[in-house]
ROTI-607766 format. One record per atom (N, C-alpha, C): x negated, y, z. Coordinates in steps of 0.1 Angstrom, whole numbers, plus 5000, padded with zeros to 4 digits. Layout:
BEGIN
XYZ ...
# end
This chain:
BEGIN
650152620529 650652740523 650152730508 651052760502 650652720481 650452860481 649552850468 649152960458 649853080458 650953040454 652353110451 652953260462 652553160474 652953220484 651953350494 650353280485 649353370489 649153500479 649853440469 649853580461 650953660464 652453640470 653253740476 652953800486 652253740498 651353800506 650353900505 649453870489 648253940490 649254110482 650254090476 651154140471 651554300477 652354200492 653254280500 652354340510 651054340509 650154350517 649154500509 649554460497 648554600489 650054690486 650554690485 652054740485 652054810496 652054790510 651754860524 650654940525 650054880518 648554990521 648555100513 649455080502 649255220493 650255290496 651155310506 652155350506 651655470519 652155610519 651755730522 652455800529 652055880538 653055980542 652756090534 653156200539 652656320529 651756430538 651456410551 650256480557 649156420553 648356530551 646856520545 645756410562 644756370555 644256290563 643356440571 643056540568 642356640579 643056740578 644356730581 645056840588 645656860603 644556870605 644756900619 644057030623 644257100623 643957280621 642957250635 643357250648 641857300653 641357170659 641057070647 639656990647 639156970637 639757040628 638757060614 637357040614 636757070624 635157080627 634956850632 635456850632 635456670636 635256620624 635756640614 635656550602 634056540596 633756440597 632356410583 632856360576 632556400561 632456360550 631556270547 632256140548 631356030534 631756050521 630155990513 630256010496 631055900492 631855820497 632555750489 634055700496 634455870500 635455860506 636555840498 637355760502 638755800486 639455890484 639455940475 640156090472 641456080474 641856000472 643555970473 644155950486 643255870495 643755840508 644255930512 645855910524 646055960528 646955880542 646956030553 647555960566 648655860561 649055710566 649855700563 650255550574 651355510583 651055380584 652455350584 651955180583 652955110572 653955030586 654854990578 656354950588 655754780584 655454650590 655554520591 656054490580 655954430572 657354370564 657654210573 659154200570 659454070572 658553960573 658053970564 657153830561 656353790566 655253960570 654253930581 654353930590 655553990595 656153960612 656153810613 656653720603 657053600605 655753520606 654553580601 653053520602 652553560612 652753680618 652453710630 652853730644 653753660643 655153580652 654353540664 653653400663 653453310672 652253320680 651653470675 650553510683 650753570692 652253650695 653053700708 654053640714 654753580706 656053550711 656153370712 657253390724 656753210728 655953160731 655153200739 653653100737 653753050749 655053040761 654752980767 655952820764 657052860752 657552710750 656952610738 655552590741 654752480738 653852460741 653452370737 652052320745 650652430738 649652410747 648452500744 648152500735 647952310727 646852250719 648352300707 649352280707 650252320698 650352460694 650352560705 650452660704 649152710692 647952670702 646852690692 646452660681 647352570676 647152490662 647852590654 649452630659 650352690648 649752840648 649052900661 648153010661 647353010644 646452930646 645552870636 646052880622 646952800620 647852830601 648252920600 648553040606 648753150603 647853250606 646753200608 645553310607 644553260594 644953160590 644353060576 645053160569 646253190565 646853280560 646553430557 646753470570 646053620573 644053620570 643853520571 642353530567 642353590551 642953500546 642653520529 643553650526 644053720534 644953880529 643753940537 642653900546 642054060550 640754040540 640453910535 639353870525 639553940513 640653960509 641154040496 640854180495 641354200508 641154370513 640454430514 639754340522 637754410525 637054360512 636954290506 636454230493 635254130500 633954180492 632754140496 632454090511 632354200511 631454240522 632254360534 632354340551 631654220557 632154070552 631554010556 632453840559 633353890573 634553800568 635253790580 635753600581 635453570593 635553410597 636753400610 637553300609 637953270625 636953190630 636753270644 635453270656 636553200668 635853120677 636353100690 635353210701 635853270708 634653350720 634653340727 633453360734 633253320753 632653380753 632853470765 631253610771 630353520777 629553610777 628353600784 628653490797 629253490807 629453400819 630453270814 631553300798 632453220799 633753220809 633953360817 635153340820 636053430813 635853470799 636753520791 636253400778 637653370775 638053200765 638753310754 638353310737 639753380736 639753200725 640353150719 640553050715 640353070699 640753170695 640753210678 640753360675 639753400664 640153510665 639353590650 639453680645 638753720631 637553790637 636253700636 634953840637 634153820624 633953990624 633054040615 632354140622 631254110616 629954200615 629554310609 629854410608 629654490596 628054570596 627854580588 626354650585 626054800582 627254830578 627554980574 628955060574 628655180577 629855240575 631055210568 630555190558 632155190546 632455040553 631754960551 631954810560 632754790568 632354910577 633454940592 635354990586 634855080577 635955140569 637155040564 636154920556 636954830548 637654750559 636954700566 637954650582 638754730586 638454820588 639554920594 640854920588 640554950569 641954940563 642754850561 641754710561 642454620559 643354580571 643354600583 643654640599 645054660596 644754800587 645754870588 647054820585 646654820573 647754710558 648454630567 647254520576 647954350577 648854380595 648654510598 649054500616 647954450621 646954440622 646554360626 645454510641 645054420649 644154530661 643154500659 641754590662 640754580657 639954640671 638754560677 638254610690 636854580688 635854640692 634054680691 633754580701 632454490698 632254400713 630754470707 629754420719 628354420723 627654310725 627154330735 626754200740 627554060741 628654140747 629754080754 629554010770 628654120776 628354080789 630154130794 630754220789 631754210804 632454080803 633254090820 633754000826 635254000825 635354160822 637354170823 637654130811 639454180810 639754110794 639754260788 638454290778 638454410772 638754400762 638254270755 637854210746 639554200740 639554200720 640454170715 641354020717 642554090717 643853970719 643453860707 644353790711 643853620700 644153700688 643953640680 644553660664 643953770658 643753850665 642953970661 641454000658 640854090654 640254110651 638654190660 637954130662 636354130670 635854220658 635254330662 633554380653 632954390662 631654290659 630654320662 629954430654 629354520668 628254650660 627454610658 626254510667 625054540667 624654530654 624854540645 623754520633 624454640624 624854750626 625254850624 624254940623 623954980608 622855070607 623555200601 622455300607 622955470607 622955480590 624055600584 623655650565 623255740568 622755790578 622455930574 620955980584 620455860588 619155880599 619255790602 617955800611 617655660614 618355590629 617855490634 618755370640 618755450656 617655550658 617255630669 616655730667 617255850671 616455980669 615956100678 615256120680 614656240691 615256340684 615956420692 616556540685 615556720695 615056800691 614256870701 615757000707 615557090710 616357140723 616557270710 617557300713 618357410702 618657500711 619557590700 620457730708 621157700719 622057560714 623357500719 622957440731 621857360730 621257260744 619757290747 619957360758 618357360759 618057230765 617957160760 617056980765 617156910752 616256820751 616256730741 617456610742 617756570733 618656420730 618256310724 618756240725 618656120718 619956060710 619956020697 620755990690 620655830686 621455740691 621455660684 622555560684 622255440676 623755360672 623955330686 625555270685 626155210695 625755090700 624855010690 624754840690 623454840696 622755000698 621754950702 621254880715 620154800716 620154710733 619354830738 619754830751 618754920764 617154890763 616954800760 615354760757 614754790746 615654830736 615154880724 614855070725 616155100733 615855190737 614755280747 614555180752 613355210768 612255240755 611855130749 610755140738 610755290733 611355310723 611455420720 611655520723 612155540738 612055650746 610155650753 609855530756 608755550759 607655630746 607855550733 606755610728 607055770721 608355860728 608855990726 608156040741 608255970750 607756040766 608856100774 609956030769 611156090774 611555950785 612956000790 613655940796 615055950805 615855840802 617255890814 616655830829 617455900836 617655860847 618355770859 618955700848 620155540854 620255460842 619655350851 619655250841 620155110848 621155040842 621254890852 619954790853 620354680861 619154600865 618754530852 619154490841 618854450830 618854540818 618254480808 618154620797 618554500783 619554470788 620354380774 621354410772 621854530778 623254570776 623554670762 624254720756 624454790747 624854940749 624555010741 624755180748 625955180743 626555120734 628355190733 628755090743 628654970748 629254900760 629054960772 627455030772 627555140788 628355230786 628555330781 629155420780 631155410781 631155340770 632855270770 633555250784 632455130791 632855150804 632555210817 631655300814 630555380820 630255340834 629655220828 628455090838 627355190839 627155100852 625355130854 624355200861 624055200871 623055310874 622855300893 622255340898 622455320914 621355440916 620755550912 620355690911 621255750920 621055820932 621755870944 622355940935 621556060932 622256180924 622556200911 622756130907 622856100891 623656020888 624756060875 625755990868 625455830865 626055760859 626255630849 625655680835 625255610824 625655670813 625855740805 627355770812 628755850804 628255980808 627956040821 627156160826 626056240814 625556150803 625256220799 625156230787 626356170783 626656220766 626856320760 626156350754 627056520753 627656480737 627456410726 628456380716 628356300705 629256260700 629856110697 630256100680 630056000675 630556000661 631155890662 632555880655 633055720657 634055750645 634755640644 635455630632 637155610637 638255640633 639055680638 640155500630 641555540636 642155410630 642755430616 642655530608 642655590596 641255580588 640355500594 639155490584 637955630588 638855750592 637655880591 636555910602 636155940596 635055950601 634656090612 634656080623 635156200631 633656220643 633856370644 632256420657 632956470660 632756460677 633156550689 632056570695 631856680703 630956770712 631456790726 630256790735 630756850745 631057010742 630357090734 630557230741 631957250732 632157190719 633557190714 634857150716 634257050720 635557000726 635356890736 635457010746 635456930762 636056780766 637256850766 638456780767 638456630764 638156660749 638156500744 637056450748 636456510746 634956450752 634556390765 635956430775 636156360791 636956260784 637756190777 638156120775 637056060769 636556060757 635655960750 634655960755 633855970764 632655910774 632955770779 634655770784 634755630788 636155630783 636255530776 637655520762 637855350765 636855270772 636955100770 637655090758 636455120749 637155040733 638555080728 639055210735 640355270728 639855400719 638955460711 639055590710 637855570696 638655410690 637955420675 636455340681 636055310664 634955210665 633555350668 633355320678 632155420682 630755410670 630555500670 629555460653 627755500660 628055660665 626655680670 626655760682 625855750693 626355830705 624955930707 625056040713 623856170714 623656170732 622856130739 622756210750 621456280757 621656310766 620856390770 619256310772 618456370776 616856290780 615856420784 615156340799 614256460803 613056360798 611856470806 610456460804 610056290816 609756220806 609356090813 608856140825 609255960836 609056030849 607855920851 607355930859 606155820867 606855800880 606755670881 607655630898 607155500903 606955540919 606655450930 607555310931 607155190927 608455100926 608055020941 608955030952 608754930963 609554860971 609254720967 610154620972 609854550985 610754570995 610454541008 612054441016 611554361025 612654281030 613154341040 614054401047 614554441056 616054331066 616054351075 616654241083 618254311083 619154251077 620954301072 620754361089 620954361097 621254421107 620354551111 619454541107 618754701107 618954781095 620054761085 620154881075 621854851073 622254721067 623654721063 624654761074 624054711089 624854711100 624654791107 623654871100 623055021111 623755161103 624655191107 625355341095 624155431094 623655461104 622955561099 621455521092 620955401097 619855391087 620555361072 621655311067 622255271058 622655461047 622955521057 622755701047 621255721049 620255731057 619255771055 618355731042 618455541042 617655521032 618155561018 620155541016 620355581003 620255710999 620455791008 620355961005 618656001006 617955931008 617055981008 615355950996 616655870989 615355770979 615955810969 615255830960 615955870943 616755730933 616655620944 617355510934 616855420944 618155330949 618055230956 618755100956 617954980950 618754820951 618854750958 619354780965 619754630980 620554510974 620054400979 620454290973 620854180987 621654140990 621854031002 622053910994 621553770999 621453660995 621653541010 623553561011 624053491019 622653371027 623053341043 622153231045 620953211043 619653351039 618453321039 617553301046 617853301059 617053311074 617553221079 616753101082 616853011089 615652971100 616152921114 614652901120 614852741115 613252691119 612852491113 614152441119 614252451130 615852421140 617052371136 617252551126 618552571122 618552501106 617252521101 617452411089 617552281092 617152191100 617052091101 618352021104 619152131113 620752061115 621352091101 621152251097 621852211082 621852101073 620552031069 619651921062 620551781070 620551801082 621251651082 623051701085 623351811087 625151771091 625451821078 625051881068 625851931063 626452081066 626252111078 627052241081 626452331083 626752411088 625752601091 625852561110 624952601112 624752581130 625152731132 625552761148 626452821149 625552891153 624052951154 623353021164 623353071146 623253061133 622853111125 624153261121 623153371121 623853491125 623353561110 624653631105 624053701092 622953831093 623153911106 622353991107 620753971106 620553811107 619453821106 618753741096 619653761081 619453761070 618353881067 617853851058 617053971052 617653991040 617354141036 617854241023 616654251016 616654221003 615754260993 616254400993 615054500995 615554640993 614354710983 614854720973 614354810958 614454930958 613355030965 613055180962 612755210952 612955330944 612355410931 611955550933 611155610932 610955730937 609555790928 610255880921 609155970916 607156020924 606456030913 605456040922 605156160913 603856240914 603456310911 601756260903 601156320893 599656300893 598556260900 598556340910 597556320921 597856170927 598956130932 599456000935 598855890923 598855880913 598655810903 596755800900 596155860906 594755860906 594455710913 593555650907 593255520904 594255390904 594855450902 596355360897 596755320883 596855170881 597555120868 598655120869 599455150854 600855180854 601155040849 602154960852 602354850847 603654880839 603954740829 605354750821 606654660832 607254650823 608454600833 607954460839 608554440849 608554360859 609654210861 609954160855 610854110856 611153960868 612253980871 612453870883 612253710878 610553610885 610953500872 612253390878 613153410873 614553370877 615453340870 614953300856 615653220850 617253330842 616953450848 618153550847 619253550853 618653520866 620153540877 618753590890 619753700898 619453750906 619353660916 620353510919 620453410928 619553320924 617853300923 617453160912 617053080927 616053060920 615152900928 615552780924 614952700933 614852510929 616352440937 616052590955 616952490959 618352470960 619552390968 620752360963 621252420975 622352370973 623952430987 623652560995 623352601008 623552711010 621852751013 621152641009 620152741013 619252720995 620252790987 619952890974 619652970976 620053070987 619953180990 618353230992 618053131003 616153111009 615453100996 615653010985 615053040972 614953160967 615953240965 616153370961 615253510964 615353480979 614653570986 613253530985 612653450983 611553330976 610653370966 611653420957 611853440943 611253620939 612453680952 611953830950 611153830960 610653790963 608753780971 607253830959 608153730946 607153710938 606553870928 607553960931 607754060923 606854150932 605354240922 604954280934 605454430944 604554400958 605454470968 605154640960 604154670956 604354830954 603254840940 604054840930 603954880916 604555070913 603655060896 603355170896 603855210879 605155260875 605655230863 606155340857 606455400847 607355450834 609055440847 609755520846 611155520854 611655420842 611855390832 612355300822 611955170825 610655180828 610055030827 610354970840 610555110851 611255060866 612554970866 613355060857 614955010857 615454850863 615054800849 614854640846 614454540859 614854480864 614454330869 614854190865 616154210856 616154080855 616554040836 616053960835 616053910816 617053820815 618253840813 619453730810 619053640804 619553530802 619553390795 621053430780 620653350775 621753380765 622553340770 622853270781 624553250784 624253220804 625153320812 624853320824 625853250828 625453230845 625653120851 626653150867 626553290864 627353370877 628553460869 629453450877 630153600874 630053650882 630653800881 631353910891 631853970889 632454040904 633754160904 632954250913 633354340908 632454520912 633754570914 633854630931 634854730931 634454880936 634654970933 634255150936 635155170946 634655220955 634855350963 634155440967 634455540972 634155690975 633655720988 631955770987 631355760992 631055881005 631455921014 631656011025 630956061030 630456171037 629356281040 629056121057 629956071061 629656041071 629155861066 628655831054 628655721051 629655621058 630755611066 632055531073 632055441063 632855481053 633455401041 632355301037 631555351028 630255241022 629855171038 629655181049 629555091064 630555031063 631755071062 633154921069 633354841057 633054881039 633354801033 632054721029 630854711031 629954611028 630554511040 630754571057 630454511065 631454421062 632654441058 633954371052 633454231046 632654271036 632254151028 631154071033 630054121043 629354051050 630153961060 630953981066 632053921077 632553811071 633053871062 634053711049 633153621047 632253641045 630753561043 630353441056 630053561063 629753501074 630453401078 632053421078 632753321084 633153231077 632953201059 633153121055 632253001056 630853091055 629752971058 630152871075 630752961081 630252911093 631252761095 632652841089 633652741091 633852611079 632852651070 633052541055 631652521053 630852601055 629552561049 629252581031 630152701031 629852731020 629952901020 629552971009 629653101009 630353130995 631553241000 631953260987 631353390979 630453410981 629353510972 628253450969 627353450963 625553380962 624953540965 625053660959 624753770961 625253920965 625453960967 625854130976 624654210969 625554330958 624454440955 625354540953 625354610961 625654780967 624854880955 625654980951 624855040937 625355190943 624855300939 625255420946 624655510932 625855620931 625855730920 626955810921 626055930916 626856060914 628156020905 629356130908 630556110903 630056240889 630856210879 631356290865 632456360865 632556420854 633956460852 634356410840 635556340844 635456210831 637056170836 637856120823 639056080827 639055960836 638555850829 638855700837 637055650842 635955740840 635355690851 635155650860 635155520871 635255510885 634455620894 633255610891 632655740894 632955900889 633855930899 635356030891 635056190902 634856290897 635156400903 636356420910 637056360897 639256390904 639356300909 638956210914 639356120927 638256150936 639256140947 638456260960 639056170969 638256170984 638656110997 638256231007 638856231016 638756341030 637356331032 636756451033 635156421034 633856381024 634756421012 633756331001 632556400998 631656300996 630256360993 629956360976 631056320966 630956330954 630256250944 630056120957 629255990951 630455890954 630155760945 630355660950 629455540952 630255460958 629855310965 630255210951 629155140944 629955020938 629354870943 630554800946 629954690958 629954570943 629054520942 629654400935 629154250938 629554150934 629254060939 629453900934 628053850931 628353730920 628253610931 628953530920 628853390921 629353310908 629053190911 629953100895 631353100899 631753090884 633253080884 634253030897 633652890894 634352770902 633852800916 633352870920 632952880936 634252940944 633752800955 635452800964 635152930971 635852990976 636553160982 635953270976 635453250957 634853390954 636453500951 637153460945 638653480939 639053580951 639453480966 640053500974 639353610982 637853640983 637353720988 637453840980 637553840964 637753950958 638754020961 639953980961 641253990963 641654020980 640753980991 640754011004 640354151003 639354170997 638354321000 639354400995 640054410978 641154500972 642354510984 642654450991 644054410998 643454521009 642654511014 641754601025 641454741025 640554791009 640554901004 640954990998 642754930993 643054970981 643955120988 644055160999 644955271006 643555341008 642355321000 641255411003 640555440983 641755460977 641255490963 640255390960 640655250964 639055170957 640255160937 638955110933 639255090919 638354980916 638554850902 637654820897 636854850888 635554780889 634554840879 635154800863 635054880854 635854830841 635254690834 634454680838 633354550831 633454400841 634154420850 633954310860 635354240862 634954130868 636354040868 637054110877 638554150874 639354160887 640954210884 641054130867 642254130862 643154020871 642453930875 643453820882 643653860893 643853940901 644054000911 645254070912 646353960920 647454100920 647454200924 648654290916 648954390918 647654510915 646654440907 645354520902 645754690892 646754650887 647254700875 647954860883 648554820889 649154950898 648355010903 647254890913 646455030920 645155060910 645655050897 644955150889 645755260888 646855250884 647855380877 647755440890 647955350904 648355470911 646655550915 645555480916 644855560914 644155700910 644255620894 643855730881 644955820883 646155780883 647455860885 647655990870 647356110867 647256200861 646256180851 645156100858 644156100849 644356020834 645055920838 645555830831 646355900817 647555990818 647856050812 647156190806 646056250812 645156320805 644656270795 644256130799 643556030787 644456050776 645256010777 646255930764 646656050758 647156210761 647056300759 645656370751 644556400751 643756370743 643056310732 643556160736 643756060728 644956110714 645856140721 646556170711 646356300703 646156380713 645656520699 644656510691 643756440695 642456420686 642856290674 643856270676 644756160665 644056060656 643555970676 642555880668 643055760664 643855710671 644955630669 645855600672 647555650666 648455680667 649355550669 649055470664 649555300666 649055210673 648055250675 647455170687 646755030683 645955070675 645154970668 644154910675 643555040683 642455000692 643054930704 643754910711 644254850720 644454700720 644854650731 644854520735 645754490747 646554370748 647454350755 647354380773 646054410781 646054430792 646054590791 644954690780 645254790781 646354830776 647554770770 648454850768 649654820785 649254720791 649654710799 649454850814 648254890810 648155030819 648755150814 648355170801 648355280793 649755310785 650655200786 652155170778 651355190760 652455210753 652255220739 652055380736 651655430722 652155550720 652955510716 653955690715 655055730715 655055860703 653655840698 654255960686 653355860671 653555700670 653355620658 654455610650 654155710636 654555760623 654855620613 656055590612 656655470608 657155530588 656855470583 657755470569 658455320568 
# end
């Protein structure tokens, strides 16, 4: 590409961007109260978005169209020269600062590849801004990562554009703030960025004396990635998250800078609790926090046939403990016998029965003072495992025996901070398992959560028996209160005959390449799906036919509440925030203002 040609580019590209509609950027009569003012907002800006020109359609051609008549390595090369191109028009635009680079990405497990793509990092607001416009100008989509622990495809289409938040610092306070209890909320809150990690946050809730009440097994996740997808939690009675935001600052696809509330605006506010990366670059999130708790932490081995395969012990213990982790770890019970034929045939001997596996079973339960008398409180506990819930030394099916090995080592009744409870396991910077998490709805007569674990114990069972292999390494059952939330899996408006207003989230790891994990995911959906199951938004389970529908048919209405909200609060009318699988649920808008 010559000189020549990058200056008609950088040309037709400032040309687009200055070009206007004639509504003001904050006329929107009843959300006037949404706007903050930054000091170095441009006076001139206004709503406005731009029609492609020719030219950049023709540069941004080969990142949609055709890509299946050539080869990969081709495809991805001619990908490549035209984002060399597009590099040096969003470099012009943003100026300085962020840097923007073509990145190749891989999450956290590596079963999301994207091959090429623009990440920047931005440090500050206007930072975010300058991305944003330049977004605007080139077509280009713009999507928020975290950690990048999820599994599904959330993450931005090729060609496009990644921001990373974590290094996103607050202009107007600091990076975390205790906020004390007002007119509006009688409880205290906590305010802080989106990039922040759950361990940074435990900290600082500890040395405030506060605390939430659901937290996932690890504390490396990001609060705008919990929330987005409103992951996390296994608290009988208590939300994900998203349950307790009460409100949000984020930046819109016009650059502005926008607050919503719960008590203001409800509405949106059931939408943007869980938006998965559609509802603008989330900037700072507020939620709720009680009076730190002190809790009984006790880990005990129970035999799968006296809880998973017993219904009623299986409600007693979850309804009856303030937070409960059961963990199964295929093939851990073996007698000298039954290992010894495994060790020489290769195969699973047929007396070996899953019932009489053992369940690592993780109680949490509040104590009182008096309880705590000559007791040390310890800090977090972590599983030493390398950061997989499946670890040990040893190989093929008896991994499992390691595992259970492993959580032996954790002691049986500790005495902790509910924060410092949360946590068991410390990821590695790059994991070694994936999984798929699917939801369903949890019944006054526990039925449902009984026939669908037993589902996945059964698949198990018979895969070991007949191959000598297992298509899970682990089984963990997570249990929580439903919200009122548009696309929450843990959902008010999705209801089953009999609902008790919780759900079930079953999930279940193994590595990629492990033979019948796919097929078992895909068996259990095929099974549950005439029972409102859904997937978890963070977990593998885009490869799954016909996934796509029994979302819509699902969410159903909800779906359209979303996008409806979305659209009045006019966060993004073109669909900037989007990405090729969510536009696949959600279709396009239908009210993007063309000049």
């Amino acid at each position: 590409m010559n000189y020549k040609l990058h200056r008609v580019l950088a040309f037709i590209s400032v040309t687009l961007a200055c070009s206007v509609l004639a509504k003001p950027l904050t006329d929107l009569p009843d959300l006037t109260d949404t706007f903050v003012p930054l000091g170095d907002e441009r006076p001139t800006l206004r709503h406005y978005v731009f029609k492609r020109s020719p030219l950049v359609e023709e540069i941004m051609g080969p990142l949609s169209r055709n890509v299946r008549q050539v080869s990969e390595s081709a495809r991805s090369f001619d990908v490549y020269k035209r984002m060399r191109v597009l590099l040096t028009l969003l470099r012009i635009h943003i100026g300085r600062s962020p840097s923007v680079e073509i990145f190749q990405f891989h999450n956290w497990d590596k079963t999301i590849n994207i091959n090429q793509l623009f990440y920047t990092k931005p440090k500050t607001i206007w930072e975010v801004r300058r991305v944003l416009f330049a977004a605007r100008s080139l077509g280009l989509r713009v999507r928020a990562t975290g950690a990048g622990h999820s599994r599904s495809p959330l993450y931005v289409d090729e060609g496009n554009i990644m921001m990373d938040v974590r290094d996103l610092q607050r202009h107007d306070g600091p990076f975390m703030q205790l906020n004390p209890k007002t007119q509006e909320r009688n409880f205290p809150t906590i305010t802080a960025m989106t990039g922040v990690y759950e361990i940074e946050l435990n900290e600082f809730m500890k040395k405030n004396n506060v605390t939430v009440l659901a937290q996932p097994l690890n504390d490396q996740e990001t609060l705008g990635g919990m929330v987005a997808a409103s992951t996390h939690g296994s608290t009988y009675d208590e939300p994900t998250w998203s349950g307790v935001v009460v409100e949000m600052r984020l930046l819109d696809s016009m650059g502005r800078f926008r607050k919503f509330t719960l008590e203001k605006h409800p509405l949106i506010m059931k939408a943007a609790i869980c938006n998965l990366g559609m509802f603008g670059i989330m900037y700072d999130i507020t939620f709720k926090v009680y009076p730190m708790i002190t809790v009984k932490v006790v880990n005990s081995f129970v035999p799968l046939k006296d809880l998973i395969q017993n219904k009623a012990a299986l409600k007693a213990q979850i309804s009856q403990n303030f937070m409960n982790e059961i963990s199964w770890f295929p093939f851990n019970q073996l007698t000298q016998e039954e290992e010894d034929y495994y060790k020489a045939t290769g195969k699973a001997p047929s007396t070996w029965n899953a019932g009489n596996d053992l369940l690592w079973v993780r109680t949490i339960n509040p104590v009182n003072e008096s309880e705590l008398i000559g007791k040390n409180l310890t800090g977090t506990l972590y599983l030493p495992s390398n950061g997989s819930l499946a670890g040990g030394t040893e190989t093929g099916l008896l991994k499992a025996r390691g595992s259970i090995n492993l959580a032996r080592q954790v002691p049986a009744v500790s005495y902790q901070r509910l924060v410092d409870a949360f946590p068991i396991i410390l990821p590695p910077r790059w994991g070694v398992e994936t999984s798929a998490a699917f939801m369903v709805n949890i019944d006054n007569d526990f039925d449902r959560p009984f026939r669908a674990l037993n589902y996945l114990v059964d698949m198990a069972e018979k895969q070991i028996k007949e191959n000598a292999s297992t298509p899970i390494n682990a089984l963990l059952p997570r249990w929580f209160k439903n919200h009122n939330c548009f696309l929450c899996p843990g959902n008010e408006d999705i209801t089953q005959p009999d609902d008790s207003g919780k759900t079930l989230v079953i999930d279940f790891l193994a590595p990629p390449a492990q033979y019948g994990f796919y097929p078992a995911a895909a068996s259990f959906v095929n099974q549950f799906k005439g029972e409102k199951l859904r997937p978890h938004w963070g977990k593998r389970h885009d490869n799954i036919n016909g996934i796509i529908n029994i979302i819509k048919n699902v969410y159903g209405n909800l779906l359209t509440g979303f996008k409806t909200q979305k659209r009045l609060a006019d966060i993004d009318p073109c669909d900037m925030f989007m990405n090729s699988y969510l536009l696949a649920i959600f279709g396009r808008s239908e009210n993007c203002r063309t000049i």
